[in-house]
LOZA-876074 format. One record per residue (C-alpha): residue number from 1; residue in one letter; x, y, z. Coordinates in pm, whole numbers. Layout:
N
 resi resn     px     py     pz
  NUM    A      X      Y      Z
...
END
This chain:
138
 resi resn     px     py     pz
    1    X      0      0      0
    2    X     93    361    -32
    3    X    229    536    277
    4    X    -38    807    242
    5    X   -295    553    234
    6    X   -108    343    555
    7    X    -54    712    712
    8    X   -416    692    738
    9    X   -445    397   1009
   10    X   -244    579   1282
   11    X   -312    848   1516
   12    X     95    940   1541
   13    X    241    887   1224
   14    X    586    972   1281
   15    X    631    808   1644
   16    X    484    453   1483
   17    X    684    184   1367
   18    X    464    204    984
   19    X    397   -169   1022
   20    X     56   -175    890
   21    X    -30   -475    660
   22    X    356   -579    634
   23    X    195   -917    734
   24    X    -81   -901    429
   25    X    181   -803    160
   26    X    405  -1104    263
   27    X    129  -1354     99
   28    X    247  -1176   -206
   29    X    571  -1285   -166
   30    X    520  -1678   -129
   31    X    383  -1915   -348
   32    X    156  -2036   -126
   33    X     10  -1672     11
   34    X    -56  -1633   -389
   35    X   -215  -1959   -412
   36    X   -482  -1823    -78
   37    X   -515  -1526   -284
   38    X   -646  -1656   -601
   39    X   -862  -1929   -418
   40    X  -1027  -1588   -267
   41    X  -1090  -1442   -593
   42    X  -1231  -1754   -724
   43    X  -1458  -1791   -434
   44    X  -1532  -1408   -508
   45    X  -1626  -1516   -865
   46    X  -1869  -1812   -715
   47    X  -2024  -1645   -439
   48    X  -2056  -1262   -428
   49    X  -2348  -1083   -575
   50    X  -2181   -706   -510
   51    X  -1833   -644   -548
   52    X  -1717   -287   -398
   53    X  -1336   -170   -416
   54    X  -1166     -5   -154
   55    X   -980    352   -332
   56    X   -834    652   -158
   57    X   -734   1003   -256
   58    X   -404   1144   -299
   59    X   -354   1443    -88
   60    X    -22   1556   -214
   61    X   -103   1583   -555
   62    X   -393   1872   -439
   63    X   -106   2055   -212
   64    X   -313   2087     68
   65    X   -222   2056    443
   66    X   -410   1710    446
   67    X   -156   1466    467
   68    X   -415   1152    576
   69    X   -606   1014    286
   70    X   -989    983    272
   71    X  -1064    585    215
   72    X  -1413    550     16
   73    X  -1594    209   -103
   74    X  -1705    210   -457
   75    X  -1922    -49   -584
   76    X  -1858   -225   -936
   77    X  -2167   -185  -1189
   78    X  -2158   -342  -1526
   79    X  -2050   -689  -1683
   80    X  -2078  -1043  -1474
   81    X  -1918  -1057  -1143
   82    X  -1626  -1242  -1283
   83    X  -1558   -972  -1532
   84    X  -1594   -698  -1206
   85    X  -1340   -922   -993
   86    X  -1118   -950  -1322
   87    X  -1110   -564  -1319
   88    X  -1065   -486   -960
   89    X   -780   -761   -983
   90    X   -602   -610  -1253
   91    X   -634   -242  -1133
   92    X   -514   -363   -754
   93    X   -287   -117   -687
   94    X   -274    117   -959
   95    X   -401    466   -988
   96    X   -742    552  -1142
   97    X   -770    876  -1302
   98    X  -1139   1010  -1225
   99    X  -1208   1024  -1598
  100    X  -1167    709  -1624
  101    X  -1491    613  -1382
  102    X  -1671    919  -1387
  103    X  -1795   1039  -1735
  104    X  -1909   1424  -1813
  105    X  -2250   1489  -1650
  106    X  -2334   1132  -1513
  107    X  -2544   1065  -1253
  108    X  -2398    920   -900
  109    X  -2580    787   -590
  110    X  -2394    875   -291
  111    X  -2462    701     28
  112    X  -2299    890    350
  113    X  -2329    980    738
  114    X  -2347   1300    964
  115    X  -2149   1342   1243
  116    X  -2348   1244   1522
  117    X  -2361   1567   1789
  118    X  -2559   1327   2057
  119    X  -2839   1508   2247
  120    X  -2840   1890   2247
  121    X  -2995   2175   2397
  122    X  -3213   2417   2228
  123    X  -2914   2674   2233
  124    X  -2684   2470   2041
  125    X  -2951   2300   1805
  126    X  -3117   2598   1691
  127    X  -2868   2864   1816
  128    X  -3082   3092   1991
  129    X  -2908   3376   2181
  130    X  -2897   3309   2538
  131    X  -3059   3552   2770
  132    X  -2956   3706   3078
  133    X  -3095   3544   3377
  134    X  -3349   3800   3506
  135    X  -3536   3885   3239
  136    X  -3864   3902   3075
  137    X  -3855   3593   2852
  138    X  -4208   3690   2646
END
């Protein structure tokens, strides 16, 4: 993985030891980690009805301060399931331009969540201005 996108899994970045998914990328390395790795693919192919890629942004290439970048799950539409797993396993790794998803003026669902504030007052919720004690409320 790219050390933006491991950057992402710690709190301290520079105090860590950056040992996030060493363990993973050592199936790579072995024959028999490869052999696991296509068995999950194939069992991908037999069983999976929806198959969703994991992507993130690059941060440096928009010179911002963000350093951390944003993971996001896109779903695979189009072709059989074996032609979506096919695609995602070719493209593992690799950098996808956003012209190459997204076409001029198409129409995307996005799916997302607030930011839960928990239980508020009617100050905060509504931001009404907060009166002195002693007065007149009417």
């Amino acid at each position: 993985l790219n050390e933006v996108c491991r950057q992402r899994f710690y709190e301290n970045w520079y105090k860590s030891k950056k040992k996030a998914f060493t363990k993973s990328l050592k199936k790579w390395e072995d024959e028999t980690g490869k052999k696991m790795i296509e068995s999950d693919f194939a069992k991908m192919k037999k069983y999976c009805k929806v198959i969703r890629v994991l992507v993130h942004t690059q941060p440096r290439l928009m010179r911002k301060r963000q350093k951390k970048a944003n993971l996001m799950e896109i779903q695979l539409n189009g072709g059989s399931i074996s032609d979506k797993v096919e695609w995602a396993k070719d493209h593992l790794e690799k950098t996808i331009p956003v012209s190459q998803v997204f076409a001029m003026n198409e129409v995307i669902d996005c799916i997302g969540v607030t930011k839960g504030r928990g239980f508020k007052g009617v100050t905060s919720r509504w931001h009404t201005k907060k009166l002195p004690r002693k007065t007149h409320k009417g």
